[in-house]
C-alpha positions in Angstrom: 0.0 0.0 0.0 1.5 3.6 0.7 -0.2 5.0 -2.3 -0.5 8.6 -1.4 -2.5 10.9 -3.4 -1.9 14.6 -2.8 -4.3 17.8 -3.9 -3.6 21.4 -4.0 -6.3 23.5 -4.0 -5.4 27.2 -3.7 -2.5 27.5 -0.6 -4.3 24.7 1.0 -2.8 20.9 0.2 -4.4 17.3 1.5 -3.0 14.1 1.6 -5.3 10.9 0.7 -3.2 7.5 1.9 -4.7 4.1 0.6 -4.5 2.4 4.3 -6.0 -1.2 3.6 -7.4 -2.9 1.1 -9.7 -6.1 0.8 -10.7 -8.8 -2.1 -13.5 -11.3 -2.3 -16.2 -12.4 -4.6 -15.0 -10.5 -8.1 -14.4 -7.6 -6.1 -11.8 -5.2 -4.7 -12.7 -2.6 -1.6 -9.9 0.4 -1.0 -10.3 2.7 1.6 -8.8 5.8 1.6 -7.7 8.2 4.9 -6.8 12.1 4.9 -3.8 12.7 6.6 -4.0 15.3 8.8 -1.2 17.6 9.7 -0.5 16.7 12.8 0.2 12.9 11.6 -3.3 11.4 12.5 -5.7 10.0 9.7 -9.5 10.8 9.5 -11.9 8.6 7.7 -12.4 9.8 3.7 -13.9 7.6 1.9 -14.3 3.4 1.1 -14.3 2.3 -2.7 -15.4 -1.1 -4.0 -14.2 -2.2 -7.5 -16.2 -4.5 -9.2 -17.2 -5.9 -12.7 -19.8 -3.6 -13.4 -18.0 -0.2 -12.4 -16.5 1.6 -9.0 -18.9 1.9 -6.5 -18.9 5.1 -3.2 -19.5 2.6 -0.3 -18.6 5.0 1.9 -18.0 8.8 2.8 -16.3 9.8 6.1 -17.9 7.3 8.5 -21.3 7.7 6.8 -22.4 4.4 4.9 -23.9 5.1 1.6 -26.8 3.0 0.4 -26.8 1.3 -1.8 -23.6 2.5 -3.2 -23.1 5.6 -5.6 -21.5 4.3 -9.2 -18.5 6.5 -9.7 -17.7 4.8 -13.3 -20.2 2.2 -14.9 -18.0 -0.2 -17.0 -17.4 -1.4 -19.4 -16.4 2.2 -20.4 -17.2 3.8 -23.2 -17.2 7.5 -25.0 -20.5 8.9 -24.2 -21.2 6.3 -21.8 -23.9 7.7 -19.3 -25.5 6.4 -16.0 -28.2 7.1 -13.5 -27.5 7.1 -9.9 -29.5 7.1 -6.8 -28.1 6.3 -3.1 -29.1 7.3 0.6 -26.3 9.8 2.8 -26.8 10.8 5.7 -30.5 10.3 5.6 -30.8 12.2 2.2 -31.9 10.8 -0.8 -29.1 12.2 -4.1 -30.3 11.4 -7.4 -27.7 11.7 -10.5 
């Protein structure tokens, strides 16, 4: 692991470090942690990888349901997708 993916946005930076992941059943789960600047990590966000696309499981410590398709695959030019899932006890619709 020790995948790190760092941002800048304006003067500000963030760190993202892939801190475990997990396989089982035609699928891969990654979860992701924000380094914080005093060395700690805070929850960010858990991915799952699958046949059919990459899947928001969850956001911070807040489960989404069912999970938010990132990218539908196979992937194609013009490809589109709809999207519906549950966070923190609103209903998001794409």
């Amino acid at each position: 692991m020790n995948t790190k993916l760092v941002y800048q946005q304006y003067d500000d930076e963030f760190t993202y470090v892939l801190t475990h992941v997990e396989t089982a059943n035609q699928s891969t789960t990654i979860t992701l942690e924000q380094l914080n600047r005093d060395g700690s990590f805070s929850p960010s966000e858990k991915l799952r990888i699958t046949p059919e696309g990459l899947f928001r499981i969850e956001l911070g410590i807040q489960q989404i349901d069912p999970p938010c398709c990132s990218l539908e695959t196979p992937n194609n030019v013009g490809l589109r997708w709809k999207s519906s899932f549950k966070f923190s006890d609103e209903q998001f619709t794409g």
